[in-house]
Structures are given as structure tokens and as C-alpha cells.
N, CA and C atoms of all chains as a GROMACS GRO file, in nm:
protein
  567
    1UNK      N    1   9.770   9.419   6.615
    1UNK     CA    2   9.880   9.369   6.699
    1UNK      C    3   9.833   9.352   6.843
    2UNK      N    4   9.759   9.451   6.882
    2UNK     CA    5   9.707   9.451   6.998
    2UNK      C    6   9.583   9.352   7.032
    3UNK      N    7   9.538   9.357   6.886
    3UNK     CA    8   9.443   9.213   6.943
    3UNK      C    9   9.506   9.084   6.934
    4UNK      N   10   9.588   9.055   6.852
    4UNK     CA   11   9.672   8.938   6.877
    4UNK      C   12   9.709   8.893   7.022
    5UNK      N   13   9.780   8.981   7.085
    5UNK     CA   14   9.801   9.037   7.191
    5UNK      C   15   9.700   8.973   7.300
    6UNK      N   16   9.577   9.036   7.283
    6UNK     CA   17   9.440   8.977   7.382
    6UNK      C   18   9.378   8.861   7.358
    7UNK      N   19   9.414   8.804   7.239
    7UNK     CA   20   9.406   8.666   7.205
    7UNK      C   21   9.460   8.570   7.250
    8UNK      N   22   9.616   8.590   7.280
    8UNK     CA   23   9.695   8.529   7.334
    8UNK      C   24   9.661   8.520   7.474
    9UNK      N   25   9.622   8.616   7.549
    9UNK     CA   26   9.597   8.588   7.676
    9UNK      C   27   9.486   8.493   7.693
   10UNK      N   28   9.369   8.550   7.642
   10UNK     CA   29   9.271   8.450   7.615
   10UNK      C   30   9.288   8.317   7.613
   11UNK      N   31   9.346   8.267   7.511
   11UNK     CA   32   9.402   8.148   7.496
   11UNK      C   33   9.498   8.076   7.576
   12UNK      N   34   9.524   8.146   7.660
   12UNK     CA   35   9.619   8.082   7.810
   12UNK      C   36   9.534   8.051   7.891
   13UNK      N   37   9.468   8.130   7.908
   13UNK     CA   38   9.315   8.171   7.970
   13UNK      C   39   9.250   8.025   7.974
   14UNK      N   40   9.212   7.995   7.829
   14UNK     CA   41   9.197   7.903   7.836
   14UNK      C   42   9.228   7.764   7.856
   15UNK      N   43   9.350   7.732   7.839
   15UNK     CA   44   9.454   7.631   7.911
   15UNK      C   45   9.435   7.571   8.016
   16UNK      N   46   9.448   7.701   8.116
   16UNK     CA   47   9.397   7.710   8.282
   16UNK      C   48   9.236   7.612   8.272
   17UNK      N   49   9.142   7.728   8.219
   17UNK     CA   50   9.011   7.683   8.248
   17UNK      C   51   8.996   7.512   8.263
   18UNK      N   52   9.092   7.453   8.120
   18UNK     CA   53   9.067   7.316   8.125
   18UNK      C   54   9.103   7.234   8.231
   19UNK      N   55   9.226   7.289   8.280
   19UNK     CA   56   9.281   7.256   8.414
   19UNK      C   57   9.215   7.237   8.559
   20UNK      N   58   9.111   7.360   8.515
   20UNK     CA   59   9.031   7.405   8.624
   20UNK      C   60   8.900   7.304   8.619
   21UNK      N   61   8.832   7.286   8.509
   21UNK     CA   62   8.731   7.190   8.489
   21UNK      C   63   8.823   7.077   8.547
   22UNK      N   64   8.888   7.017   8.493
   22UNK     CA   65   8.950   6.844   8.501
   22UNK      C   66   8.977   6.843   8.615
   23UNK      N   67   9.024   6.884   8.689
   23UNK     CA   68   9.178   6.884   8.784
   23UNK      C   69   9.088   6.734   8.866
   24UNK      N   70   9.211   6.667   8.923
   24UNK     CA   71   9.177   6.568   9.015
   24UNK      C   72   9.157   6.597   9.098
   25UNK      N   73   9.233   6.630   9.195
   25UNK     CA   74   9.165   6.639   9.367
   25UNK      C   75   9.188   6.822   9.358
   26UNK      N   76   9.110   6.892   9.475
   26UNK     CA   77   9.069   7.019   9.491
   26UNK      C   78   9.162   7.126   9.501
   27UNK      N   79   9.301   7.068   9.531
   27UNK     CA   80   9.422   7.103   9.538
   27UNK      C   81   9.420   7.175   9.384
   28UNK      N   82   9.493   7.084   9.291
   28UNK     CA   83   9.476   7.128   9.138
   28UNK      C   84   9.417   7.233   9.112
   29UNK      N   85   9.270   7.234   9.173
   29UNK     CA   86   9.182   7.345   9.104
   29UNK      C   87   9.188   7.461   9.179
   30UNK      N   88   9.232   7.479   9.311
   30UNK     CA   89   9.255   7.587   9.352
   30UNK      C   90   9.379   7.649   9.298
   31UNK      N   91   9.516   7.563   9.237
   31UNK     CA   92   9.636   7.640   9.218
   31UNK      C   93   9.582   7.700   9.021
   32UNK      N   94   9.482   7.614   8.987
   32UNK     CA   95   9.443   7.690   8.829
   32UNK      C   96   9.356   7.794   8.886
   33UNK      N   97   9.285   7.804   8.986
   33UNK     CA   98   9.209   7.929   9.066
   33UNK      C   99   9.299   8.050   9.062
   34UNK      N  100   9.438   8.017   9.140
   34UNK     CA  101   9.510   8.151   9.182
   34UNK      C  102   9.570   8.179   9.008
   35UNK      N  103   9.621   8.112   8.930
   35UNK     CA  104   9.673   8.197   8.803
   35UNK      C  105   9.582   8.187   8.721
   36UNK      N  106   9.447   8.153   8.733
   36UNK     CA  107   9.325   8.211   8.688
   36UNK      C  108   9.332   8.368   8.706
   37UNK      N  109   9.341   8.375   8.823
   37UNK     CA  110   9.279   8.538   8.843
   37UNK      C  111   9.405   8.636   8.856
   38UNK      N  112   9.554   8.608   8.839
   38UNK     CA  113   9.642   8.677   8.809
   38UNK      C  114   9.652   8.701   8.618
   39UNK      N  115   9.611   8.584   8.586
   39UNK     CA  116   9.585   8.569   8.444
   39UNK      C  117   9.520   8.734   8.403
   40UNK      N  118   9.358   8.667   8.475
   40UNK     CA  119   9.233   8.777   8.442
   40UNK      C  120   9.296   8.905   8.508
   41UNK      N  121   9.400   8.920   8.601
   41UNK     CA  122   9.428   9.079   8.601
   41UNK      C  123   9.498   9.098   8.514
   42UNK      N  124   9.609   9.120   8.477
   42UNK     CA  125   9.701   9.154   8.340
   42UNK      C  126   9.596   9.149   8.221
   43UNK      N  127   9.494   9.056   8.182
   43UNK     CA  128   9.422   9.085   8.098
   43UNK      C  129   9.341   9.212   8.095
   44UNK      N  130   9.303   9.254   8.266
   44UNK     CA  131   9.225   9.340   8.264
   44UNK      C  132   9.310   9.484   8.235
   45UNK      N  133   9.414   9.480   8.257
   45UNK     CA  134   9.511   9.615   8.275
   45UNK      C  135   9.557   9.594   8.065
   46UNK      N  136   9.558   9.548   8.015
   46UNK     CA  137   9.566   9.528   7.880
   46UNK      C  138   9.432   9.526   7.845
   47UNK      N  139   9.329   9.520   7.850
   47UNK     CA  140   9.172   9.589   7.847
   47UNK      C  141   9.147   9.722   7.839
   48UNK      N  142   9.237   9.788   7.972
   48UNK     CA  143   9.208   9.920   8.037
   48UNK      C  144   9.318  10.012   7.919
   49UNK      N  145   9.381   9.961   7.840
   49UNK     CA  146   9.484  10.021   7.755
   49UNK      C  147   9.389  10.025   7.586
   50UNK      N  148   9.332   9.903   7.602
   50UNK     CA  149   9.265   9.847   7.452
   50UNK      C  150   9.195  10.008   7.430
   51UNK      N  151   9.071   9.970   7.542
   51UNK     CA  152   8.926  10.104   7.571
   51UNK      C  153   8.982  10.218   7.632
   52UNK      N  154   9.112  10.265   7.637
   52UNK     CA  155   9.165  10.356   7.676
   52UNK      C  156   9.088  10.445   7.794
   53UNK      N  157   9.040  10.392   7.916
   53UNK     CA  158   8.994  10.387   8.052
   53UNK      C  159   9.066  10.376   8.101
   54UNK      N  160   9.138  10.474   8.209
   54UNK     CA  161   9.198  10.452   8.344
   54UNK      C  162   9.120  10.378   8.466
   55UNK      N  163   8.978  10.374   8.461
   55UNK     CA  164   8.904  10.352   8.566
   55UNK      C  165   8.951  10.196   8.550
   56UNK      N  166   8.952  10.101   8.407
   56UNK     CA  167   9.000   9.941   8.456
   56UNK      C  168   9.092   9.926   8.498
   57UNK      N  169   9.178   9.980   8.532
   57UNK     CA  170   9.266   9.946   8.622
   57UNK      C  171   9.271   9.957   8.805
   58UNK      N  172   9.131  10.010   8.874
   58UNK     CA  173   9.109   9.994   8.947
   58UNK      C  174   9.037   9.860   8.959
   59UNK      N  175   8.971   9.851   8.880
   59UNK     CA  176   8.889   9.713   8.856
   59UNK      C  177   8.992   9.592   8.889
   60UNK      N  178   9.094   9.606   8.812
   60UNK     CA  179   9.208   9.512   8.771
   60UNK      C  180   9.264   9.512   8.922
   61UNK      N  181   9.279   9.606   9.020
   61UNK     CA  182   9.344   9.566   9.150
   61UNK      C  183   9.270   9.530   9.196
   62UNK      N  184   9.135   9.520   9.243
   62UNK     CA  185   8.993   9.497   9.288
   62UNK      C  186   9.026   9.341   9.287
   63UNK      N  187   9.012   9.333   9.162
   63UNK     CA  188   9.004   9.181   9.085
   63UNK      C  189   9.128   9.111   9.169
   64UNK      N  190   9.242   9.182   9.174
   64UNK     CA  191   9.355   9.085   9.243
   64UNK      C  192   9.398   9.089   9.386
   65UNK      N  193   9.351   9.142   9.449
   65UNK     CA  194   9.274   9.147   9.576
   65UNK      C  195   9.211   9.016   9.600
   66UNK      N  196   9.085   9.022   9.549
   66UNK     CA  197   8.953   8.940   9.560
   66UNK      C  198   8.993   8.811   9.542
   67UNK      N  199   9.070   8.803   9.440
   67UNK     CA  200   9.198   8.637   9.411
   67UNK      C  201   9.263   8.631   9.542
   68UNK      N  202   9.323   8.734   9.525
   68UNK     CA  203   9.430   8.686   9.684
   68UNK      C  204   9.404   8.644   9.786
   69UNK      N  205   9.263   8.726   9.835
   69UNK     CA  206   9.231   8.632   9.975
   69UNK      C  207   9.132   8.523   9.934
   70UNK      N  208   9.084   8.495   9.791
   70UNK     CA  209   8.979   8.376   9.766
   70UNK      C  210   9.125   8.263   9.800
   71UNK      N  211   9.244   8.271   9.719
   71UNK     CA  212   9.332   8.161   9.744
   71UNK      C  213   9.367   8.144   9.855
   72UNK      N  214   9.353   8.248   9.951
   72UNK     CA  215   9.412   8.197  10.118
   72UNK      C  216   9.316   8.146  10.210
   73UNK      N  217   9.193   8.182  10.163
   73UNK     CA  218   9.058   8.124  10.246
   73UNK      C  219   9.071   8.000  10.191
   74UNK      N  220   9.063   7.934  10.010
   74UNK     CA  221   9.096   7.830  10.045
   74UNK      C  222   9.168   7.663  10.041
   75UNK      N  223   9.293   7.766  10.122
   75UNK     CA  224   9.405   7.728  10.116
   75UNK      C  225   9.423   7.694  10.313
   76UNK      N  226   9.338   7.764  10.392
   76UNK     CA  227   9.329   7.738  10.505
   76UNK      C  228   9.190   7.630  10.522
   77UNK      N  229   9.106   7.641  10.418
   77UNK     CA  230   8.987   7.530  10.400
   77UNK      C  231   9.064   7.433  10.415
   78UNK      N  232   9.141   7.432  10.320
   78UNK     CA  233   9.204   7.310  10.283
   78UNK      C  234   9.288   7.214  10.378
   79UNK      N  235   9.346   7.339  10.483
   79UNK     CA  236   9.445   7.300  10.618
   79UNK      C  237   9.353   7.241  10.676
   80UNK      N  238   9.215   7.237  10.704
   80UNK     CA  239   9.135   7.198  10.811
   80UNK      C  240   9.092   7.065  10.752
   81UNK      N  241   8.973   6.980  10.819
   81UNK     CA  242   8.908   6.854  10.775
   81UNK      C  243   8.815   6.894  10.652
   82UNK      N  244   8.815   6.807  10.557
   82UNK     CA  245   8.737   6.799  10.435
   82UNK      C  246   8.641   6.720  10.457
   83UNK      N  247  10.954  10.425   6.904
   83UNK     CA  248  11.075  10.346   7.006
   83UNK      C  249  11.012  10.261   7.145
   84UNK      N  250  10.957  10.365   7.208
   84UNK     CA  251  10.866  10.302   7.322
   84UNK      C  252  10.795  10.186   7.315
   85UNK      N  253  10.699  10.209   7.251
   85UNK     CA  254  10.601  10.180   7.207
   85UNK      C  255  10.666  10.002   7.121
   86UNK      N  256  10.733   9.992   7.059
   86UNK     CA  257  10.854   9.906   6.973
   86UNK      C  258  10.868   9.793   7.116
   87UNK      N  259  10.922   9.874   7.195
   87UNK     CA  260  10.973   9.801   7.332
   87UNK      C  261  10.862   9.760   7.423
   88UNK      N  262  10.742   9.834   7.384
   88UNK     CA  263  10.635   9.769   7.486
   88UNK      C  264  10.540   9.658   7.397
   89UNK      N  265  10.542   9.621   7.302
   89UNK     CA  266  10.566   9.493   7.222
   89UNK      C  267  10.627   9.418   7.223
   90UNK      N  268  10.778   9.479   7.237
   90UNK     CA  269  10.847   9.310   7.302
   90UNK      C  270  10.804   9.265   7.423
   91UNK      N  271  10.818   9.352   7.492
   91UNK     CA  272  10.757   9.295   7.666
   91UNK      C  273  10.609   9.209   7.650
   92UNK      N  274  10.560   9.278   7.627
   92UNK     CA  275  10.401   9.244   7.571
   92UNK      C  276  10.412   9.109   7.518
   93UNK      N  277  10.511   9.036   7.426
   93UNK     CA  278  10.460   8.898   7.396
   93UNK      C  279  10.536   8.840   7.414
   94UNK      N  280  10.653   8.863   7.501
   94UNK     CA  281  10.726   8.787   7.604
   94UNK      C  282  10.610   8.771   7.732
   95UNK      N  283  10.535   8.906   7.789
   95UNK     CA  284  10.492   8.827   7.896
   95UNK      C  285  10.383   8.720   7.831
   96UNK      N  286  10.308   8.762   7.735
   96UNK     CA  287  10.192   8.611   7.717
   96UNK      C  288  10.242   8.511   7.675
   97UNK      N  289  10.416   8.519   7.588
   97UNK     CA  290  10.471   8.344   7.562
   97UNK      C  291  10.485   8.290   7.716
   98UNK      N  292  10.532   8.370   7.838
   98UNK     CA  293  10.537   8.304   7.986
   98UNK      C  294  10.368   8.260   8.008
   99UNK      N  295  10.290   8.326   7.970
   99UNK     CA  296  10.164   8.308   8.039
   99UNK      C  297  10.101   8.149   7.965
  100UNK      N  298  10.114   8.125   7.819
  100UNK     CA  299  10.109   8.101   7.727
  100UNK      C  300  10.216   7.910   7.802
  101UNK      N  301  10.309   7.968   7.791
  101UNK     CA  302  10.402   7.816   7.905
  101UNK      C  303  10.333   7.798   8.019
  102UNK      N  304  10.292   7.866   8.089
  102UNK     CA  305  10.247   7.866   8.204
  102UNK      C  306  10.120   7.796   8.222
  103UNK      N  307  10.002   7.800   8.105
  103UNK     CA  308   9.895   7.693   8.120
  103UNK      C  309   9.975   7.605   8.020
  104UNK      N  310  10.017   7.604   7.963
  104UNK     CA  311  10.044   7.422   7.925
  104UNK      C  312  10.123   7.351   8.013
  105UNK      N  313  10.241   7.407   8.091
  105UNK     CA  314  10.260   7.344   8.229
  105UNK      C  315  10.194   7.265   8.311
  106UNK      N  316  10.078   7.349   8.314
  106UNK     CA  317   9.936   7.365   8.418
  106UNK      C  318   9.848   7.201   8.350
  107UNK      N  319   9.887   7.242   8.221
  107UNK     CA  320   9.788   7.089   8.190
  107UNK      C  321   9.882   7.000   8.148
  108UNK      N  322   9.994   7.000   8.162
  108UNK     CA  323  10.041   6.867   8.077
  108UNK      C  324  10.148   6.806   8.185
  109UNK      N  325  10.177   6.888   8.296
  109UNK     CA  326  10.281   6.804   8.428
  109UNK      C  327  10.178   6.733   8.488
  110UNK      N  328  10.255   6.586   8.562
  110UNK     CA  329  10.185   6.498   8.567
  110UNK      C  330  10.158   6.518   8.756
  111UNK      N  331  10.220   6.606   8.846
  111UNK     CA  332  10.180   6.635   8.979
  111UNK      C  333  10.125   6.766   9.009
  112UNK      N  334  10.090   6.753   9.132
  112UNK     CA  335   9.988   6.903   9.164
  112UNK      C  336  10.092   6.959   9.216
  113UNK      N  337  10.260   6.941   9.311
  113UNK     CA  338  10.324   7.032   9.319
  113UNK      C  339  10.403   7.085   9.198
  114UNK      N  340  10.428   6.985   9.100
  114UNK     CA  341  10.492   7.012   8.954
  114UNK      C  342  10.407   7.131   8.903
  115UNK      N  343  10.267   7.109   8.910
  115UNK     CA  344  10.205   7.191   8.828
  115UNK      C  345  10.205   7.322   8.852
  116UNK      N  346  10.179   7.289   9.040
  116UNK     CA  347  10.204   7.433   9.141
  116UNK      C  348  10.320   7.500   9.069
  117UNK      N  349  10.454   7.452   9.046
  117UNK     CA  350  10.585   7.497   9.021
  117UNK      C  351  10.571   7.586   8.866
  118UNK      N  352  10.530   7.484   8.765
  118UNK     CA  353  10.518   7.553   8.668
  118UNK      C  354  10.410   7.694   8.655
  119UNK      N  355  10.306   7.650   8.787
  119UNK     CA  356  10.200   7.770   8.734
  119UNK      C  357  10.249   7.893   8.773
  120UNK      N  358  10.308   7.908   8.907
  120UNK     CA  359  10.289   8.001   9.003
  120UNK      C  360  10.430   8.144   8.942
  121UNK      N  361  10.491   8.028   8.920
  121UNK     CA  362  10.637   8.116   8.870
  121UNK      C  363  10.624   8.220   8.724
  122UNK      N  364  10.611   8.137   8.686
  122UNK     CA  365  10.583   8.210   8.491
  122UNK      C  366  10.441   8.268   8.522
  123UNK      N  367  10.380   8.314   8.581
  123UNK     CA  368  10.249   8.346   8.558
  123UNK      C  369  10.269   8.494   8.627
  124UNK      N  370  10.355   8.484   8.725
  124UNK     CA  371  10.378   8.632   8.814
  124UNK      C  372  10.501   8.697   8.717
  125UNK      N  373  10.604   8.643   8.660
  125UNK     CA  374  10.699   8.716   8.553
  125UNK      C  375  10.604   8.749   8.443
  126UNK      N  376  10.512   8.692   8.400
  126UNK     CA  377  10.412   8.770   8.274
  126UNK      C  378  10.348   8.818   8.318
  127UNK      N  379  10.284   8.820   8.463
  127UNK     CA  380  10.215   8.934   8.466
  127UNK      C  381  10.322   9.077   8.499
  128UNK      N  382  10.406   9.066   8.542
  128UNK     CA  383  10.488   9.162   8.537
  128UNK      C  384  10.523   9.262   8.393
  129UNK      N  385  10.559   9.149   8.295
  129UNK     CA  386  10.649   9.199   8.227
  129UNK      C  387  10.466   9.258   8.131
  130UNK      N  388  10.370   9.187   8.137
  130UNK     CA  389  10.226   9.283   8.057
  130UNK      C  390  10.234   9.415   8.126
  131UNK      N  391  10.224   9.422   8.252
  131UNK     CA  392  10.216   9.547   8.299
  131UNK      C  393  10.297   9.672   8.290
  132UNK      N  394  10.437   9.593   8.264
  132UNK     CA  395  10.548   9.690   8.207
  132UNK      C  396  10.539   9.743   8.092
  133UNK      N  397  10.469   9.652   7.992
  133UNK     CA  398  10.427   9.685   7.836
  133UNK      C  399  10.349   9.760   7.859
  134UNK      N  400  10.220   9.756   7.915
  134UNK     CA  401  10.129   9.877   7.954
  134UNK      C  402  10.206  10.030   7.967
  135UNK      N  403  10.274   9.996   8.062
  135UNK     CA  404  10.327  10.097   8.092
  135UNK      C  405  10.439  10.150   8.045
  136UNK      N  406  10.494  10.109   7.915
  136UNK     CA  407  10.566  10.158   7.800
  136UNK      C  408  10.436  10.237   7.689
  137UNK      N  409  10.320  10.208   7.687
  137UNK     CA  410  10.264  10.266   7.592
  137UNK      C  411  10.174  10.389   7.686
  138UNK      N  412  10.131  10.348   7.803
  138UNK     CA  413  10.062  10.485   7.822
  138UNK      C  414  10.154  10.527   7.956
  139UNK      N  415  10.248  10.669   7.883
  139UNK     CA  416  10.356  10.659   8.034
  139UNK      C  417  10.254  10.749   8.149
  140UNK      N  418  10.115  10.775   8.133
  140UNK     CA  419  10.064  10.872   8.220
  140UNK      C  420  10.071  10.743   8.358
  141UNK      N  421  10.003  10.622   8.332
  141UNK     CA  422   9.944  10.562   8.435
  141UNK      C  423  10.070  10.452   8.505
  142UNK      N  424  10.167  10.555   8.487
  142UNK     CA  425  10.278  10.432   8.518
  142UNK      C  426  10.265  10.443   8.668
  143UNK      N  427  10.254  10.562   8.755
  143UNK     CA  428  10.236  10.508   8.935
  143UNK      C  429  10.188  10.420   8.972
  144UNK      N  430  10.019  10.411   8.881
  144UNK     CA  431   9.953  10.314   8.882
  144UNK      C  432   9.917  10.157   8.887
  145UNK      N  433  10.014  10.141   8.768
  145UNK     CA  434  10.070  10.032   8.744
  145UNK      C  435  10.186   9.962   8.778
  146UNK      N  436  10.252  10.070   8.858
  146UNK     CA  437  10.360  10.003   8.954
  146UNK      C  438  10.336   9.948   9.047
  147UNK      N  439  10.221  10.077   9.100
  147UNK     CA  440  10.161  10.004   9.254
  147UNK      C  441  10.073   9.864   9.237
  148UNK      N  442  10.017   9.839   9.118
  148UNK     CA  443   9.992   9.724   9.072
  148UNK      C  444  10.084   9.584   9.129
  149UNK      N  445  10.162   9.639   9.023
  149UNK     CA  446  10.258   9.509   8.982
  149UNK      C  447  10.360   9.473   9.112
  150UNK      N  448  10.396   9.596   9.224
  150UNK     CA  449  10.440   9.544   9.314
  150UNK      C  450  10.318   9.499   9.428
  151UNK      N  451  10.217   9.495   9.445
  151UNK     CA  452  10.080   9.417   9.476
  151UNK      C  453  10.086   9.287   9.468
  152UNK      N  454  10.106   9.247   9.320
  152UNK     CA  455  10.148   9.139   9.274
  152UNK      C  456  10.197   9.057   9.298
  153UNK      N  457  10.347   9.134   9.302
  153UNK     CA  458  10.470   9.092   9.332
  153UNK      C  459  10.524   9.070   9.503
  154UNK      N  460  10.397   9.127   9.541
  154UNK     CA  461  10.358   9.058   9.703
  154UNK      C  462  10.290   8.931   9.756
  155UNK      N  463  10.164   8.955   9.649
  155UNK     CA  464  10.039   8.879   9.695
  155UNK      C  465  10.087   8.769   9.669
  156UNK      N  466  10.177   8.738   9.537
  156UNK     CA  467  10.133   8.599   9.488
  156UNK      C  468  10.230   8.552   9.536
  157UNK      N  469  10.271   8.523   9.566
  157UNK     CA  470  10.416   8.404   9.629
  157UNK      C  471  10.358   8.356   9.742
  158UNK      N  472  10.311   8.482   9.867
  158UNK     CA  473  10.247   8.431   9.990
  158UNK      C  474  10.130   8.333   9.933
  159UNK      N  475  10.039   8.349   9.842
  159UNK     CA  476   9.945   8.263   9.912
  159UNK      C  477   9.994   8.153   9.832
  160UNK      N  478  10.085   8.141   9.696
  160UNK     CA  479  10.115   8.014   9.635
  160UNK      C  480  10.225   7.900   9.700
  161UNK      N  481  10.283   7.983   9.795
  161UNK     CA  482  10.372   7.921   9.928
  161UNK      C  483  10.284   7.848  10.048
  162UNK      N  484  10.150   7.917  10.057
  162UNK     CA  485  10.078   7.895  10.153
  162UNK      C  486  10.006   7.764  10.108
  163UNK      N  487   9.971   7.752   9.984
  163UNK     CA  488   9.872   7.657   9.892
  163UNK      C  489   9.965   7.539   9.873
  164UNK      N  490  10.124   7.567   9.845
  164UNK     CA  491  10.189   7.434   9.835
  164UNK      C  492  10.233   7.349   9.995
  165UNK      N  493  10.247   7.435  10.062
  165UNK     CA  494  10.248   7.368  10.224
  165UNK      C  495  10.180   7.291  10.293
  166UNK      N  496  10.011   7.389  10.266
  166UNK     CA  497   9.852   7.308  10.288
  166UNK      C  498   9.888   7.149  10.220
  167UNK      N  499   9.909   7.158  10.098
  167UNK     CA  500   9.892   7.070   9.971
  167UNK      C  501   9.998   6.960  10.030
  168UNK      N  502  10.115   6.979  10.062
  168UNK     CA  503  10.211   6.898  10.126
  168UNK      C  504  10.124   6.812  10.236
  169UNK      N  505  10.108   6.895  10.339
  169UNK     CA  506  10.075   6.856  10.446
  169UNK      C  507   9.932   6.748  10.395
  170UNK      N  508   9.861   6.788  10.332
  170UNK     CA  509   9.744   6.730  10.291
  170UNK      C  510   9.733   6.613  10.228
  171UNK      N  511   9.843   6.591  10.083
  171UNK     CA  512   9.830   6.488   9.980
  171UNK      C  513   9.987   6.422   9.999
  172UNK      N  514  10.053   6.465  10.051
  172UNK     CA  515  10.171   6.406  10.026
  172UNK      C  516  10.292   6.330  10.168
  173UNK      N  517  10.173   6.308  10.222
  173UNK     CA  518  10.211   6.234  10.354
  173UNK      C  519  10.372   6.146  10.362
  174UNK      N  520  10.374   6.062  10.231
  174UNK     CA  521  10.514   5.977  10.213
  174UNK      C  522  10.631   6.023  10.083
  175UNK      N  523  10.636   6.166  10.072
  175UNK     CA  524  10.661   6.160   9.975
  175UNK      C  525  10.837   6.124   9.963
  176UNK      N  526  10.910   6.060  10.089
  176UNK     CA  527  11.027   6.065  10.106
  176UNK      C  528  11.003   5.901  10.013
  177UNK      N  529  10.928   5.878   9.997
  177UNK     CA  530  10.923   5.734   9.914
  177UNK      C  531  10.991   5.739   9.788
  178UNK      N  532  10.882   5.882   9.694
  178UNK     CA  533  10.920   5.845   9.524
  178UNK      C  534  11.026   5.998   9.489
  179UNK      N  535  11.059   6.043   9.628
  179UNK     CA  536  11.125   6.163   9.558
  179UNK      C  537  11.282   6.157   9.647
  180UNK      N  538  11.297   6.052   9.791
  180UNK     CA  539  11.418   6.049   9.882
  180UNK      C  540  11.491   6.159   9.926
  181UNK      N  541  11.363   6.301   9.936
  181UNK     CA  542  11.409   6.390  10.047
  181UNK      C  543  11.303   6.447  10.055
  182UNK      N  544  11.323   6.444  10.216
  182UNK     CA  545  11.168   6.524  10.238
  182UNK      C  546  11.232   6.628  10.360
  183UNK      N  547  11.238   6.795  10.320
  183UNK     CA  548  11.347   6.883  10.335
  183UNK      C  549  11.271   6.954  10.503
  184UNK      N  550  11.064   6.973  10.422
  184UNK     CA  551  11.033   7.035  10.522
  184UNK      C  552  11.017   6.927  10.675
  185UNK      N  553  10.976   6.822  10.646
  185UNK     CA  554  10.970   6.740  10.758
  185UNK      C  555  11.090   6.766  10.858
  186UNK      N  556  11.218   6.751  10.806
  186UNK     CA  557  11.302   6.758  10.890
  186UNK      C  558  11.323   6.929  10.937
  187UNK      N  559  11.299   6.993  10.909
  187UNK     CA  560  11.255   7.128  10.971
  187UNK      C  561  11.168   7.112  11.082
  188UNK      N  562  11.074   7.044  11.094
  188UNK     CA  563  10.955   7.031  11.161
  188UNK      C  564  10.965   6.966  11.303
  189UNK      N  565  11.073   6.889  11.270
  189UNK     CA  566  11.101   6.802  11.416
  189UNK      C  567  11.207   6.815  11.429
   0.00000   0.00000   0.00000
């Protein structure tokens, strides 16, 4: 059940990715960027439950952190000249 | 019982996550897509983390402080990304949509 479960994410997972390959202009691929890596946290905190590790779930805030300011750096890239 | 209930949560949040990239690939604009991604993607990650935290109740502080993290981070910068994105790609959009809400804020 539980791998069903991580499958499913996976497979959203992958959705995004295609989004992320294709996208037209840089815009697109930064907004499959940010629920890329909200994606990959919830996956990681459902990881940290699978391998019964408390430590992935530090990982998992790490991880959504590291998203958060990758989307605002560039999201202010983006404010400036291309 | 718990455990019962952190299964429902659990594939309620990946059917949102699950809507949330086919949104992502099948709306035909980058703020449409913005709309569909940003929304359903922060309610499933919510409602996974709640499932988590129906099955192991030790790490529930944990995972609160998580999910309200979350429930911070992501709006600011997906608010921040659709504004840029406005300002950037959508110069006329009072053309194909006949309101353009933030402009008139602006001046």
C-alpha cells in the first residue's frame, strides 16, 4: 500500500519533469522548478516513514529551504534583463 | 483506526499532487499553469505530511514545523514568480482577458 503510495508520487513527479524538459519560455520551467521540489519534499518525508529514519526529515526541510530561495533567486533573475 | 485515516489522507494528498502535474502539462498558459501548479501541490503536500503524521505520532512536532514552513514558503515565492512573470510576458494582457486588476493598482 505504501509503495503504491511512492509510486504515485513518483509518477506526478514525473508529469512535472516533462513540463520541466518542454516548457516554452523560462517562466514555465521555473514554476515546474518550485512544485518540483515541494513535490521531492513530501516524497522525502514519506521516504523518512518507508526506512523508518527520523534523520530524512531533516533532509526533507533542507531540501525545501534550498527550493525556496532557488525559486526567489530566480524569480528576481527573472525581474532583471535577460 | 489511525493508521485507516492516514491512508485516506495519504491518497487524497497524491490524487492533488497527481492533478497538479497534469494541470502543469496540459493548460495552455504559464499563469494557468502557475494556478493549477502552485495551489494543489501545497494542499498535498500538506495533507502527505498529515498522513505521515497519523502513522508515526512520535515525529508529529516535526512535521508540523514542516508543513507550516511550507505553508509559508510557498505562496511567497509562487506570488513572487507570477508578478515577475506578469510584468515580464504579459505586457497587453487587457487585450485577450479585458481586465488587467494589477495595472490599475500601479498607477
Amino acid at each position: 500500500m505504501l509503495n503504491f503510495l511512492i509510486l504515485l508520487i513518483a509518477l506526478s513527479l514525473l508529469l512535472v519533469l516533462i513540463r520541466f524538459l518542454k516548457g516554452p519560455t523560462l517562466a514555465d520551467r521555473v514554476v515546474a522548478f518550485d512544485s518540483m521540489s515541494i513535490i521531492a519534499t513530501s516524497l522525502l518525508v514519506v521516504l523518512s516513514f518507508y526506512f523508518h529514519k527520523s534523520l530524512y526529515l531533516d533532509v526533507a526541510f533542507v531540501f525545501g529551504l534550498i527550493g525556496f530561495v532557488g525559486t526567489v533567486v530566480f524569480a528576481k533573475f527573472l525581474d532583471k534583463e535577460l | 483506526m489511525l493508521v485507516f485515516l492516514g491512508y485516506i489522507l495519504g491518497f487524497l494528498g497524491v490524487a492533488l499532487f497527481f492533478i497538479s502535474g497534469l494541470g502543469l502539462l496540459r493548460m495552455p498558459d504559464t499563469l494557468t499553469r502557475m494556478q493549477a501548479a502552485t495551489k494543489a501541490s501545497t494542499l498535498g503536500s500538506l495533507l502527505v505530511i498529515l498522513a505521515i503524521a497519523c502513522f508515526e505520532p512520535q515525529w508529529t512536532f516535526k512535521l508540523i514545523v514542516l508543513a507550516v514552513f511550507i505553508l509559508i514558503t510557498n505562496p511567497i515565492s509562487s506570488s513572487l514568480l507570477a508578478m515577475t512573470t506578469y510584468k515580464r510576458f504579459y505586457k497587453n494582457i487587457y487585450n485577450t482577458s479585458g481586465t488587467d486588476a494589477l495595472k490599475g493598482e500601479d498607477k
